[in-house]
C-alpha positions in Angstrom: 0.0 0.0 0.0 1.6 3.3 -0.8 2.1 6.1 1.6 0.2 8.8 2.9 3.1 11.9 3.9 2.7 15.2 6.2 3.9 17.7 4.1 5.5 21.2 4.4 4.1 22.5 1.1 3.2 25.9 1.1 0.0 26.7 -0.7 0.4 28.4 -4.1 -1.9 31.0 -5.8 -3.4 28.0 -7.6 -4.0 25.6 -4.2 -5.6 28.3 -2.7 -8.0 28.7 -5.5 -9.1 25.2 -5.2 -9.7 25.3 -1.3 -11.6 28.5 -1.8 -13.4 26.7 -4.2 -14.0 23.6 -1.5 -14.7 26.4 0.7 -17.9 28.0 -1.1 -19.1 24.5 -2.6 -19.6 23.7 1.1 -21.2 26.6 2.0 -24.0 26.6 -0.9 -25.4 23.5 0.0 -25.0 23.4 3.8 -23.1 19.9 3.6 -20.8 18.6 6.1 -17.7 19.0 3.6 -16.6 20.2 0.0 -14.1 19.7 -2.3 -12.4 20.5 -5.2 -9.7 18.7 -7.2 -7.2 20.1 -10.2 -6.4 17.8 -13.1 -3.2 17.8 -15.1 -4.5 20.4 -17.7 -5.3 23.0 -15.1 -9.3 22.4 -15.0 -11.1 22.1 -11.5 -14.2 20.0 -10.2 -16.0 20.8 -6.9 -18.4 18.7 -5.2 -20.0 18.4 -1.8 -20.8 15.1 0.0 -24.0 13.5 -1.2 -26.4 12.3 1.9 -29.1 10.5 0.9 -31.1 7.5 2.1 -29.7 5.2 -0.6 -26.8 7.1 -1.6 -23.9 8.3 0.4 -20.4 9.7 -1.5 -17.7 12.3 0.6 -17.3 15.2 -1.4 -13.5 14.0 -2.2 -14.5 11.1 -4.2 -17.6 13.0 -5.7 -15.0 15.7 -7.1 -12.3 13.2 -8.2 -15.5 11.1 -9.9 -16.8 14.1 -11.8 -12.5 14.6 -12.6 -12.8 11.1 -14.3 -16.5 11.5 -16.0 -14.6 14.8 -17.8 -11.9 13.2 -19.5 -9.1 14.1 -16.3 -6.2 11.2 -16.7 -4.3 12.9 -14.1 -4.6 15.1 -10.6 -2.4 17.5 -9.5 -4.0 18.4 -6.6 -6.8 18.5 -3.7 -8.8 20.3 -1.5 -11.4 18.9 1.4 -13.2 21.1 3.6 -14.1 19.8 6.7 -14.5 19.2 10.1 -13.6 15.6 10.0 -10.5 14.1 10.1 -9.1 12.5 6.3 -10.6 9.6 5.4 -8.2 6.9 4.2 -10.8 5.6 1.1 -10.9 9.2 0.3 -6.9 9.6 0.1 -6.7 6.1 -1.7 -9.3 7.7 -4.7 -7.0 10.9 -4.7 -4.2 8.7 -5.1 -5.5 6.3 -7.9 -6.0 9.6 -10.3 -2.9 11.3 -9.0 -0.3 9.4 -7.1 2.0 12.3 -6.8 -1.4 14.5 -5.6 -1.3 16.5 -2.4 -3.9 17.3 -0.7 -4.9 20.5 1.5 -7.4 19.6 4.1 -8.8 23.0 5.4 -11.5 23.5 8.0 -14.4 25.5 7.1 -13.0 28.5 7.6 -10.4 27.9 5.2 -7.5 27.4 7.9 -4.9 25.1 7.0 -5.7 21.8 8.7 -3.0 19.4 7.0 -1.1 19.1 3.6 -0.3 15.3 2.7 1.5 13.6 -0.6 -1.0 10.6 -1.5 2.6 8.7 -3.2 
């Protein structure tokens, strides 16, 4: 099983667009968590987690499956809003689509929770 690494990555202009973007997805829909994922040509997907009584998907692997629906072959990068701690299905989705991925966790107000390498 690969690793899951803490890691000292400092947000650029582009990571902070896509935990904005987790941020606000989030916040439209009053769900427990949002997302938002960049592929390998610069394009972004946001989703929020899906709570239904016969469907349940985290927002993570709701982004990264509307990433694969479009055409993505590769991730660069993730964001997931939350409260929660990471889930490790989550990361494992992240890292099938992009295995050198990191991923920002953020609470809902957009501060820095972690920053992990999915390789």
């Amino acid at each position: 099983m690969s690793d899951v690494t803490p890691d000292a990555v400092t947000p650029d202009a582009e990571d902070l667009k896509i935990i904005t973007l987790a941020r606000s997805t989030r916040a439209r829909v009053a769900a427990s968590e949002g997302a938002a994922v960049r592929d390998e040509t610069g394009r972004t997907y946001t989703a929020a987690a899906v709570a239904l009584p016969s469907l349940r998907l985290s927002a993570l692997r709701l982004a990264v499956a509307m990433a694969v629906s479009s055409g993505a072959q590769k991730l660069e990068a993730a964001a997931l809003v939350s409260d929660a701690e990471l889930d490790p299905g989550d990361l494992a989705v992240v890292r099938d689509l992009g295995p050198d991925a990191t991923v920002f966790h953020a609470a809902p107000d957009g501060t820095l929770r972690a920053t992990l390498t999915v390789s």
